[in-house]
N, C-alpha and C positions, 0 to 999 in steps of 0.2 A: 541704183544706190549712188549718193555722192559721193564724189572722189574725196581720201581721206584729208584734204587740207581746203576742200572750199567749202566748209564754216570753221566761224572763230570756234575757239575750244569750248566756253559757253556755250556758244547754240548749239553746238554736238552734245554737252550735258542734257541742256538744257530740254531737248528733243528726244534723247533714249529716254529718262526719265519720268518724262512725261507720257509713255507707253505703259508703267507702271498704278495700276487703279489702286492700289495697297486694298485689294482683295484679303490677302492674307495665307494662299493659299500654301505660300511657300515655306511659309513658317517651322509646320511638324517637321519640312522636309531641310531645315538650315542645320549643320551639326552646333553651330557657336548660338543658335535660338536656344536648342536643345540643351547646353550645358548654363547658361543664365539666367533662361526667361526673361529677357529684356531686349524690349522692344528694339532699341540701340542695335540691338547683336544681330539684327534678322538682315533678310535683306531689305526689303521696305522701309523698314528704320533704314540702313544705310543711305539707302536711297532718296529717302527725304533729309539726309543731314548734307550728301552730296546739294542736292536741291537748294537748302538753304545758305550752305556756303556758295556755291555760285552764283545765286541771286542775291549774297551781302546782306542776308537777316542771319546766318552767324559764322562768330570766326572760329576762322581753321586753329583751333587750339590744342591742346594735349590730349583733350577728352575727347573731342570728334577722331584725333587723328589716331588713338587709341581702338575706339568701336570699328571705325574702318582696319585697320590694322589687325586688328584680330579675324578678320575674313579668312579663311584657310583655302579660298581660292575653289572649292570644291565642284560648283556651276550647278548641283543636285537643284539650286532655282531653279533653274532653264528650264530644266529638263519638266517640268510642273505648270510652269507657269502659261496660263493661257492665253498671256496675250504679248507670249512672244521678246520677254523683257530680254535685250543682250545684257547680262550683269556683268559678266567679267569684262566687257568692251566699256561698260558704262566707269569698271572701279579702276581701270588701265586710263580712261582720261583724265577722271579723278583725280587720280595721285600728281598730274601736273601741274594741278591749281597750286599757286603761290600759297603757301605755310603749308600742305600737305604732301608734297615734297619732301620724304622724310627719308632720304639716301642720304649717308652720314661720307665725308671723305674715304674712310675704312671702309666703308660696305663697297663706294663708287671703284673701290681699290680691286676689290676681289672680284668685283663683276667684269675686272677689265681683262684679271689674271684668268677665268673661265676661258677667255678667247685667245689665249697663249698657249695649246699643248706644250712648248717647250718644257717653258717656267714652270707649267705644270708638273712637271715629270721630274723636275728639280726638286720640287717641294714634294713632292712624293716622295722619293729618295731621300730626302729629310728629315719626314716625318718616319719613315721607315727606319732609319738610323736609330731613333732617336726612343722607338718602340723598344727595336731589340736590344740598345745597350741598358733598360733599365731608366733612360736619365725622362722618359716622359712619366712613369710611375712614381719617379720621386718627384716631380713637379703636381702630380695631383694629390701624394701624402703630403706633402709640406703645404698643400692651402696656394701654392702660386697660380695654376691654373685657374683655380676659383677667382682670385681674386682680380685675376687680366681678363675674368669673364671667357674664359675659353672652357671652362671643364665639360658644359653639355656639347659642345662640339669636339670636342677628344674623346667622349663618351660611344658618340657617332661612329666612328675609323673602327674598322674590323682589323686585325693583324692583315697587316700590308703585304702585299708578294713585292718577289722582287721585280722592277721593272725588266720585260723581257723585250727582245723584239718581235714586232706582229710577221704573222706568214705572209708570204709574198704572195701573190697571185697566181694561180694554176694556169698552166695551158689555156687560151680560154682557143685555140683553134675549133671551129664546130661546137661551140658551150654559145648560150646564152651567158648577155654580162649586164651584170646590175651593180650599184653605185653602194657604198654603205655607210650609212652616216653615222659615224662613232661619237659625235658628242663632245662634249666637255671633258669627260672621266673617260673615253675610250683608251686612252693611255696609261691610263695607271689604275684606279679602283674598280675599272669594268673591264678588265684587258681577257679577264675567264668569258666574259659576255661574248667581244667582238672574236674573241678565238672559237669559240661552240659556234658562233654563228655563220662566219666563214667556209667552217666543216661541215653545216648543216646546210648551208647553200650548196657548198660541190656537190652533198650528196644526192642533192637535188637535178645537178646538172649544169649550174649555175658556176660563171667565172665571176670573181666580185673584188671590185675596187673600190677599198677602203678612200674616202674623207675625211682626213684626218684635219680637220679645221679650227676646233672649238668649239664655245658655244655658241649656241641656233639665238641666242640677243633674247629667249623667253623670259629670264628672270631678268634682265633690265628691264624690258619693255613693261613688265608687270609693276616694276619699282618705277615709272616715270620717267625712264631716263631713255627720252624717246633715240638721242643721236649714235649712243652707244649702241642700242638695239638695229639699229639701221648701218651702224658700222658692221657689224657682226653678222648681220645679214645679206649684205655685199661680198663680203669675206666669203660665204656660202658659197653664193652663186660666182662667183667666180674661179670656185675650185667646180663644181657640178662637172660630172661626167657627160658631156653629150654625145658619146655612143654608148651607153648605158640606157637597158630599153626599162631602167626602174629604177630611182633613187629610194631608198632603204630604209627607214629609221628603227630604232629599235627601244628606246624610250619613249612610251607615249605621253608621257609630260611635254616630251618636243611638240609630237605631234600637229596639236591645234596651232600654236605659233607657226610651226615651217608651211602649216596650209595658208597662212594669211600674208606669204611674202608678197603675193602679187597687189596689197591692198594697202601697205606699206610707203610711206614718205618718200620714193626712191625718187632717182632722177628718171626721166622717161623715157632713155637709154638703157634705164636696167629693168623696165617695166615688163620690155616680151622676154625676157634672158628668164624672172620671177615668173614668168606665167607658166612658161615652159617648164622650168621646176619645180612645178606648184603639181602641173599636169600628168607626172612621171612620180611623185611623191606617193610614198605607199609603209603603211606602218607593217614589220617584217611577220608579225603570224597569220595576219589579213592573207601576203602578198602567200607565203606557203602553203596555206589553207586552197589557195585558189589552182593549185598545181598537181598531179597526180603524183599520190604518196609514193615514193620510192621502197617498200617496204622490204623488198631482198637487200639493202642494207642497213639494217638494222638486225642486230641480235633477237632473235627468237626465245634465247631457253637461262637469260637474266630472270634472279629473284624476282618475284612481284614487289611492286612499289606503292603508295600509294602517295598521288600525288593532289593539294590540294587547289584549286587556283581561284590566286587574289583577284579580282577585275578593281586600276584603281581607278578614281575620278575622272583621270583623266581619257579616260578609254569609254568608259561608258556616258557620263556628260560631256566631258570635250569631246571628245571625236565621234558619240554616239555609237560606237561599234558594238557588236555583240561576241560572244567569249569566243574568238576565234583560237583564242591559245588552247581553250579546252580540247578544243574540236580538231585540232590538229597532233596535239599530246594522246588523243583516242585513238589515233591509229598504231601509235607507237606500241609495240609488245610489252608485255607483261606492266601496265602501268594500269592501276586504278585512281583515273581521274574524276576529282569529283567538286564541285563548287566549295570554296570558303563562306563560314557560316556567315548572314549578314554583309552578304559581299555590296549591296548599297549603300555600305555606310562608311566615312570616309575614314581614312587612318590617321590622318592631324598631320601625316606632312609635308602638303600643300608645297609641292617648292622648297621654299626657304621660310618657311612659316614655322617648321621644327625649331629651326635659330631664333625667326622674328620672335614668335609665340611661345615660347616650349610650353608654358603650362598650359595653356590651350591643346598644343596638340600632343603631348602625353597625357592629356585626360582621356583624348581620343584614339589613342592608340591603345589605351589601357582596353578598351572595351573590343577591339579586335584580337590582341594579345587571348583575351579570355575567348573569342571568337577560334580564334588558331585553336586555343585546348579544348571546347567541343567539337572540334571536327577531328581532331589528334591523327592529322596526317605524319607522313614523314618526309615528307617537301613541302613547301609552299611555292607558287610558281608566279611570280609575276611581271608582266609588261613594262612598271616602270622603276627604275633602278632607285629613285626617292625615295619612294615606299617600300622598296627592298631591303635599301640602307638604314631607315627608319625603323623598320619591323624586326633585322636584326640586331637592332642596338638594344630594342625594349625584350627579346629573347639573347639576349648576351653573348650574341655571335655566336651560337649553338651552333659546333658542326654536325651535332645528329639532328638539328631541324634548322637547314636554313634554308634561304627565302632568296631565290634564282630566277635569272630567268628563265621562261622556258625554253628556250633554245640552247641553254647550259643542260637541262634537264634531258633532250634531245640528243644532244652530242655526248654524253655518257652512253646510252643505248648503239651508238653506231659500232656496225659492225669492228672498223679498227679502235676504239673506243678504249678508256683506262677501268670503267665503270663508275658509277656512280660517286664511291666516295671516293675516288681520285681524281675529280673535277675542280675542288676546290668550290666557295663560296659564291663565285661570281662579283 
């Protein structure tokens, strides 16, 4: 493979690209084919509009940077396509072409604050305030929200906990110790996640240090914004546990990004530090699944449950894995786990494509939403906190069905356990 900077950004288009025969085949399988019928909206169309703005037959205008733009990032091409097209590598160089480049000051602003847990936890606590005293409900009845363009993002925010502090690390004297990467939201909207999963690791055997860092540079890198992603991804690896025989993730939207640090603009000082934690990198139901179930800690004689599990894109086309969450929730007692209906079909929140796109991807979520009511579980369980936070918004933050991970779902079942519905949302 070449190294990522010896071709111009051209000839790297211009070369994945041209791996694409526009066969067709990927088309049934695009969800934004699916809701247009236009050629524009597939990947192929994409592809050759990439194609022609590169090679100067057309400009990057409103309309290309629109069909592009509306991608919901899902990879279900890939996963089809026969002759091997990298599409999300191809639509990540894309977006660096001059006039498709379309990171606004305000977007480049919040992609910076991802990589600040501080700030983060500020604005948490603020937005939290601002729930409970009532004054955000009078900013979406008086029309203010709408009109600053924030009301489908305040729609998103489930009631806020309040921020707590994380547990500390156990004994690990004689424990196995593994690294845990909390992400962006591990502070404040996923803090029920990183708390289950800590619990769920001891129970394991497991002593586990939290990386409290930020974001993994996914959604810059995806927006074009090649130096901020590479900042953020230095920031990683130089928090990385190196006696830590496993670094952790537990969003699989991360996933695919934290596999590709080693392939990454870095300096070539930071290239074996990336390889090394590329090496040790492991998404956390995968890494459980691979362990002997502890199953004398876990409660026996809990209601039966039934639990349903989402697989999202990013697990099954980006990382290719198979339902390891299912397979590991199967051993747990009294839990009837069982697939989400049309679980290959994508939920529309792509990342940041819920904000970029909404009406794209509420068309798409609508059709899982009805997906969730013919399986009429009483959990939904999913790997990646987007599509959690997503699928809750379009089920109304329903605390008798909401959508966890399954490590939240896990850590109600333990033996010291609160149960179920004293886990909170995740």
């Amino acid at each position: 493979m070449q190294a990522p900077n010896s071709l111009s950004l051209s000839s790297q288009i211009l070369a994945l690209a041209d791996r694409c025969v526009k066969c067709g085949l990927c088309l049934p399988h695009c969800p934004t084919y699916g809701l247009h019928s236009d050629e524009n909206a597939s990947p192929r169309g994409r592809i050759a509009l990439l194609q022609g703005v590169t090679e100067g037959r057309l400009a990057p205008d409103a309309r290309v940077r629109k069909h592009l733009d509306e991608c919901v990032g899902c990879r279900r091409c890939e996963r089809v396509c026969p002759a091997g097209v990298e599409f999300e590598r191809l639509m990540d160089l894309g977006r660096r072409l001059p006039g498709l480049q379309a990171t606004s000051r305000w977007q480049r602003f919040a992609l910076r604050l991802l990589g600040k847990p501080t700030r983060l936890r500020r604005l948490h606590r603020g937005l939290r305030f601002l729930q409970r005293s009532g004054l955000l409900g009078l900013a979406r009845a008086s029309g203010l929200l709408r009109l600053s363009g924030l009301s489908r993002a305040a729609r998103l925010l489930p009631p806020l906990p309040a921020p707590a502090p994380l547990p500390h690390p156990a004994d690990d004297r004689g424990r196995r110790r593994v690294a845990l990467f909390t992400g962006c939201l591990g502070g404040t909207l996923e803090q029920t996640t990183v708390r289950a999963a800590i619990r769920v690791l001891e129970a394991f055997g497991f002593s586990v240090r939290r990386l409290e860092t930020g974001c993994c540079g996914a959604l810059a890198w995806h927006r074009g914004e090649m130096a901020l992603a590479t900042e953020q991804a230095r920031q990683q690896l130089s928090a990385a546990d190196e006696a830590a025989e496993a670094i952790l993730y537990l969003a699989t939207g991360c996933g695919p990004h934290l596999q590709r640090y080693a392939e990454l603009p870095l300096d070539e000082s930071d290239r074996p530090r990336a390889e090394a934690f590329v090496g040790r990198l492991e998404e956390i139901t995968a890494f459980l699944a691979r362990q002997p179930f502890p199953a004398e800690r876990f409660r026996a004689n809990d209601p039966p449950l039934t639990v349903a599990v989402h697989l999202p894109c990013s697990q099954i086309n980006g990382l290719r894995q198979q339902d390891t969450a299912g397979e590991l929730l199967g051993h747990v007692p009294g839990l009837r786990v069982i697939p989400l209906a049309d679980n290959d079909l994508c939920c529309g929140a792509g990342g940041e494509a819920m904000l970029r796109v909404p009406q794209v991807a509420e068309r798409l979520r609508s059709d899982k939403l009805e997906a969730i009511a013919r399986t009429a579980p009483e959990v939904v369980a999913s790997t990646n906190p987007g599509c959690a936070l997503f699928l809750n918004a379009g089920l109304g933050h329903d605390p008798e069905l909401p959508v966890v991970h399954p490590v939240v779902v896990m850590a109600a079942r333990l033996d010291e356990g609160s149960g179920w519905r004293g886990t909170g949302s995740g």
